[in-house]
PASEBA-1860 file (N, C-alpha, C; in nm, 3 decimals):
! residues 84
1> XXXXXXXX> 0.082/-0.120/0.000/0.000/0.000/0.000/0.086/0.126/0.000 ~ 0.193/0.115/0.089/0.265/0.258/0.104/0.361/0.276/-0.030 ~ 0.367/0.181/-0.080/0.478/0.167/-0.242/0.631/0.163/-0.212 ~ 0.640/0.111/-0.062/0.830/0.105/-0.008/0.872/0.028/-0.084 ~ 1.007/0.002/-0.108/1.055/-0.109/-0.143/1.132/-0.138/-0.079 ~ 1.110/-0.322/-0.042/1.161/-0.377/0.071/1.320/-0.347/0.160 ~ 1.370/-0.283/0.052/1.519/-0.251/0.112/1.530/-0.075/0.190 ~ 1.442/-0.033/0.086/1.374/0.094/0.191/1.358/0.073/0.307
9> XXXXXXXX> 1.252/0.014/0.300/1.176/-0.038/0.468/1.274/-0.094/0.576 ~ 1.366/-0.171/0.517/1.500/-0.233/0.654/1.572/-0.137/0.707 ~ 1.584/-0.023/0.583/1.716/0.123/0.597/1.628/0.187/0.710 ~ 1.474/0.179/0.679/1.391/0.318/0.760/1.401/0.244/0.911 ~ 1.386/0.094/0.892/1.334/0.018/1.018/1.491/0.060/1.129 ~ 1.601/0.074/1.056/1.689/0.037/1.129/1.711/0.207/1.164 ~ 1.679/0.306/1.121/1.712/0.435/1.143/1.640/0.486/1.248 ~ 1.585/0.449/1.348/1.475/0.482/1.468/1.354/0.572/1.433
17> XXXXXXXX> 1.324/0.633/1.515/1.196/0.656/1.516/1.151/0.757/1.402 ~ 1.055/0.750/1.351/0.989/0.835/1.254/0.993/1.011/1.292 ~ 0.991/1.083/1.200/1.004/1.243/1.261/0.912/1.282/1.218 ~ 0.859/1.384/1.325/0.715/1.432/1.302/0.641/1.437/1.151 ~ 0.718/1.469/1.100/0.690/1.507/0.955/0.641/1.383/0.885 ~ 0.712/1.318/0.921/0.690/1.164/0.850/0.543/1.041/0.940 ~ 0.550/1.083/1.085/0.458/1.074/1.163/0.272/1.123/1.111 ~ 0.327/1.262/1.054/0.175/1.319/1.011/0.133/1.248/0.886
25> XXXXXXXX> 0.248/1.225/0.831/0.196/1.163/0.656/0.174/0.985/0.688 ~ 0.176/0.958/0.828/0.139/0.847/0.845/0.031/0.813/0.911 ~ -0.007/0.889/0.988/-0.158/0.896/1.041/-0.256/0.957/0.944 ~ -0.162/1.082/0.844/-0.305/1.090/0.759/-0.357/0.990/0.622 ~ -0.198/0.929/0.605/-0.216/0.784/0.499/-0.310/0.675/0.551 ~ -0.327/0.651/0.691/-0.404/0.565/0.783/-0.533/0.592/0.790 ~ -0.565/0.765/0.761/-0.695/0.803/0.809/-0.775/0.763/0.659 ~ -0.702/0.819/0.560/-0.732/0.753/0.371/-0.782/0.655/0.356
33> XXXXXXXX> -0.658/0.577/0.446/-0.712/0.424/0.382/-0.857/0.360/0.472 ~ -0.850/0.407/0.643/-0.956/0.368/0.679/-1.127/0.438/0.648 ~ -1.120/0.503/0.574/-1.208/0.627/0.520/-1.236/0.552/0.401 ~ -1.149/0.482/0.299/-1.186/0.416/0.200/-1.246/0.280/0.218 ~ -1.191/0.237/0.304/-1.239/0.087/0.366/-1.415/0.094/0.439 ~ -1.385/0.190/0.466/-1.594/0.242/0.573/-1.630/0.234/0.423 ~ -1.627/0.335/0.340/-1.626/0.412/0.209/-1.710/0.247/0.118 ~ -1.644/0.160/0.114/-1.603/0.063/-0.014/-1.622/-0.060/0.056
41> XXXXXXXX> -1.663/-0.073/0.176/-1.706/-0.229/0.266/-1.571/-0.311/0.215 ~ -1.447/-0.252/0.176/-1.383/-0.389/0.195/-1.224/-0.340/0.167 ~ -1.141/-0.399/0.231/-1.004/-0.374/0.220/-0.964/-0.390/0.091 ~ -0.994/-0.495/0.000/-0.937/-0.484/-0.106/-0.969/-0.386/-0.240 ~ -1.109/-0.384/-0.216/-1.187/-0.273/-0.290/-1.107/-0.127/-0.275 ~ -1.095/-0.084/-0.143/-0.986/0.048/-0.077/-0.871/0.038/-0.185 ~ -0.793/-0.046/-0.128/-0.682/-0.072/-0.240/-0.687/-0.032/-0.357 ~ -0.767/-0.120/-0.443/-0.787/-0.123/-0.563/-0.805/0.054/-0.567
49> XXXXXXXX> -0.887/0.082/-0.496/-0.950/0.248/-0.582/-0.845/0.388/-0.531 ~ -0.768/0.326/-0.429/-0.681/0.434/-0.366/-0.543/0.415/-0.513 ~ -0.521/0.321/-0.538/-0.394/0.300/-0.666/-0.462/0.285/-0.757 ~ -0.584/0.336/-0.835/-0.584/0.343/-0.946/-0.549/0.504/-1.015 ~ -0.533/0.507/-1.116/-0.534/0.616/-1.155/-0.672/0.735/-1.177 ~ -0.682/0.876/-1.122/-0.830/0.954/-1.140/-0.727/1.063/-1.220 ~ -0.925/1.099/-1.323/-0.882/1.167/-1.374/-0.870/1.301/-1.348 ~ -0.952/1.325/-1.218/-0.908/1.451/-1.150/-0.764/1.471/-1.075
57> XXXXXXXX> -0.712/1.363/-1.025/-0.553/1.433/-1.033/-0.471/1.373/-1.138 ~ -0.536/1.451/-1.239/-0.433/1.477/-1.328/-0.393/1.311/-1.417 ~ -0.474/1.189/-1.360/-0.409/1.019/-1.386/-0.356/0.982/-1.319 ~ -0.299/1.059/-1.162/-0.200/0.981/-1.131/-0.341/0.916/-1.010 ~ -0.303/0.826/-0.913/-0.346/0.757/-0.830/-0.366/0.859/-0.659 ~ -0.485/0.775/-0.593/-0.447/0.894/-0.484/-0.350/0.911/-0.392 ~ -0.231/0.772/-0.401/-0.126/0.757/-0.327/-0.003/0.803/-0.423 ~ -0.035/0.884/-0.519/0.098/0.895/-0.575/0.180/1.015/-0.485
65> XXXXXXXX> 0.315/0.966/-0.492/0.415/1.060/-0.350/0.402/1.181/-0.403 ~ 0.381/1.253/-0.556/0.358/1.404/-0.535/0.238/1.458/-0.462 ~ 0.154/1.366/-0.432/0.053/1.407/-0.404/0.052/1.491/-0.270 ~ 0.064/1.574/-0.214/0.095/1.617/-0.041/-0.060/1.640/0.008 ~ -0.032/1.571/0.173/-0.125/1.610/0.247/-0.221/1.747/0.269 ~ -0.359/1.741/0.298/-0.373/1.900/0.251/-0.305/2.012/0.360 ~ -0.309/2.105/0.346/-0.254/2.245/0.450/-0.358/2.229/0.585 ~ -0.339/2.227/0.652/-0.446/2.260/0.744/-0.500/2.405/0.732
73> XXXXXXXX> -0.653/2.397/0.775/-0.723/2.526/0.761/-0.670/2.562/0.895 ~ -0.658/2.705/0.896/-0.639/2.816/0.988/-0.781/2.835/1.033 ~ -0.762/2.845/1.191/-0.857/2.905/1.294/-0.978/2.999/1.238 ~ -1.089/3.049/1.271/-1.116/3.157/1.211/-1.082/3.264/1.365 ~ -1.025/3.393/1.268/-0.996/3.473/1.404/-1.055/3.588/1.407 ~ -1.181/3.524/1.509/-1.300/3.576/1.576/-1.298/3.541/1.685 ~ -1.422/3.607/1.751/-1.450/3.545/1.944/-1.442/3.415/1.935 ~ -1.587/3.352/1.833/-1.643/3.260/1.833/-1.483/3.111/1.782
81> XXXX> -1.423/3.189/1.711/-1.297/3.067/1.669/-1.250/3.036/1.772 ~ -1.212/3.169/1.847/-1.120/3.126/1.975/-1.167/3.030/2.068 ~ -1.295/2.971/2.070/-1.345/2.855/2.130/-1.328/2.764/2.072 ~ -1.277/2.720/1.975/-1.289/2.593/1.897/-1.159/2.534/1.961
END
């Protein structure tokens, strides 16, 4: 699913812990795939539709690595935001 290749994965495994950066693109790759899985009743179905190619981005797939996580929205800064 993540598209490592296996010699990747031993270099990353052996380099300790993940850095934030890499942390966020892994909880939000997690939140995708379990969003597609509710989405599609089935793990393999997820799969299938998360690596195919759409034609709204452009052909590529929704896991392709240019793809970046979105920006987070900013607060609204009002009274009422400052409670959120």
């Amino acid at each position: 699913m993540l598209g490592i290749s296996p010699s990747t994965l031993r270099r990353r495994r052996t380099a300790g812990p993940l850095t934030p950066q890499e942390s966020d693109r892994l909880v939000c790759l997690a939140e995708v795939v379990a969003r597609a899985h509710r989405a599609l009743d089935s793990a393999e179905s997820a799969r299938q539709w998360l690596r195919a190619p759409h034609a709204l981005l452009g052909g590529a797939s929704s896991l392709h690595p240019q793809l970046s996580p979105p920006t987070p929205l900013p607060l609204p800064q009002s009274p009422a935001g400052s409670h959120i």
